[in-house]
C-alpha positions as CSV (number, residue, x, y, z in Angstrom):
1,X,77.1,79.2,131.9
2,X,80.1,77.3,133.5
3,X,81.9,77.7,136.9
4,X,85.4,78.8,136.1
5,X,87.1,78.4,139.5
6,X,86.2,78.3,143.1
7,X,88.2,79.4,146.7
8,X,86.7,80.0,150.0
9,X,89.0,83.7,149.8
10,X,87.0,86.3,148.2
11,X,90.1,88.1,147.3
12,X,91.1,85.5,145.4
13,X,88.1,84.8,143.4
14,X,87.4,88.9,142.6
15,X,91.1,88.9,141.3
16,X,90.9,85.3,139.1
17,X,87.2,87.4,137.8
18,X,89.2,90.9,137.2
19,X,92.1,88.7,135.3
20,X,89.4,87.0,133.5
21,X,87.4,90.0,132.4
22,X,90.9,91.7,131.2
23,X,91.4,89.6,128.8
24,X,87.3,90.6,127.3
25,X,85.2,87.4,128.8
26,X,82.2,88.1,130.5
27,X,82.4,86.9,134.0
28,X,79.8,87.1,137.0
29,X,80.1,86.1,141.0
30,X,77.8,83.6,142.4
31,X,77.8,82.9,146.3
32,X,79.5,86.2,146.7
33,X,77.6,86.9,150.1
34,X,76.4,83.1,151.0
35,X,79.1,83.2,153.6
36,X,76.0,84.3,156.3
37,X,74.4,80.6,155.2
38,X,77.5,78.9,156.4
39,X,76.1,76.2,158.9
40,X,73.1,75.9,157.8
41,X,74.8,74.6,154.4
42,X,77.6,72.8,153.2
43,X,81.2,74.9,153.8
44,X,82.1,74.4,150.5
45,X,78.6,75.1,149.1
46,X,79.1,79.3,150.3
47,X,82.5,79.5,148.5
48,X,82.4,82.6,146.0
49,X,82.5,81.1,142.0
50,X,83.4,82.9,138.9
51,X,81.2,81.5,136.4
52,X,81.5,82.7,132.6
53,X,78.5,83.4,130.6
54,X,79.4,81.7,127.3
55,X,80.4,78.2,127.4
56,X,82.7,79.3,124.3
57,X,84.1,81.3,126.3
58,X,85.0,78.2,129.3
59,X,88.6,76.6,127.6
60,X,90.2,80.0,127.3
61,X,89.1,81.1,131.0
62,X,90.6,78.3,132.3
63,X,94.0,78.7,130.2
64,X,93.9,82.2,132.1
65,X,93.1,80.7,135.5
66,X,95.7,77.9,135.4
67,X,98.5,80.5,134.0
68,X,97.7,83.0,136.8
69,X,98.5,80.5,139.3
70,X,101.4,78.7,137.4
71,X,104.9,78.2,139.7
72,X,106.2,80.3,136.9
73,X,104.8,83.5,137.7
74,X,105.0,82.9,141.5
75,X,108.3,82.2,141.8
76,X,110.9,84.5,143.4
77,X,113.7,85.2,141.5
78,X,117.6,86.0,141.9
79,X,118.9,89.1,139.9
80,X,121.5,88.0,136.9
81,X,123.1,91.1,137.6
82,X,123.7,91.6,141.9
83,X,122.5,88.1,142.9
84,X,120.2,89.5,145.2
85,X,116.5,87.3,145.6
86,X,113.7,89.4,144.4
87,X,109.7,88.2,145.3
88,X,107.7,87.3,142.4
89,X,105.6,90.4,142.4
90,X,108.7,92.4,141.5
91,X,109.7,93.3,138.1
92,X,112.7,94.7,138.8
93,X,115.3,93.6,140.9
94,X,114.3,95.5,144.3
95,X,118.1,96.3,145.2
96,X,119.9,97.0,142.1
97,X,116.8,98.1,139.5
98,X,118.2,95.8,137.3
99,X,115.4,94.9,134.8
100,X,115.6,91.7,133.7
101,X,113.8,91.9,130.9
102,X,116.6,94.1,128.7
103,X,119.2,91.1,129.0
């Protein structure tokens, strides 16, 4: 077993775990409710982990980690076609429709 990644959000570390899973690695939590220890250990020490099970399986969980966070795929974006700025969580440009995609 290896720890994968690390963040003192839950919501961030059940996501990078669901991502993980998707792509068929067998994840688990660890420190998922240490929060209620905070004080009497170390901050950093109660921070959920997703660890993987196989250590084959370490590598490519990090790939998907580091490719989920990349600039790349946070980035906003302006539409080719109305020059409007669109947040990276859209797919389509949020005042035209324009799909960038089918240029």
């Amino acid at each position: 077993m290896k720890l994968v990644y690390t963040h003192e959000n839950q919501f961030l570390v059940s996501n990078i775990k669901n991502i993980i899973e998707a792509e068929g690695i067998a994840t688990f939590l660890k420190n998922e409710f240490a929060k209620g220890a905070m004080g009497e250990v170390s901050t950093f020490d109660c921070w959920p982990e997703v660890w993987v099970y196989e250590d084959a399986d370490f590598e490519k969980a990090k790939s998907i980690v580091a490719l989920s966070q990349s600039t790349k795929l946070n980035a906003e974006w302006v539409c080719e076609h109305c020059n409007e700025k669109n947040d990276a969580a859209f797919e389509v440009c949020w005042s035209c429709q324009h799909d960038p995609s089918d240029d």
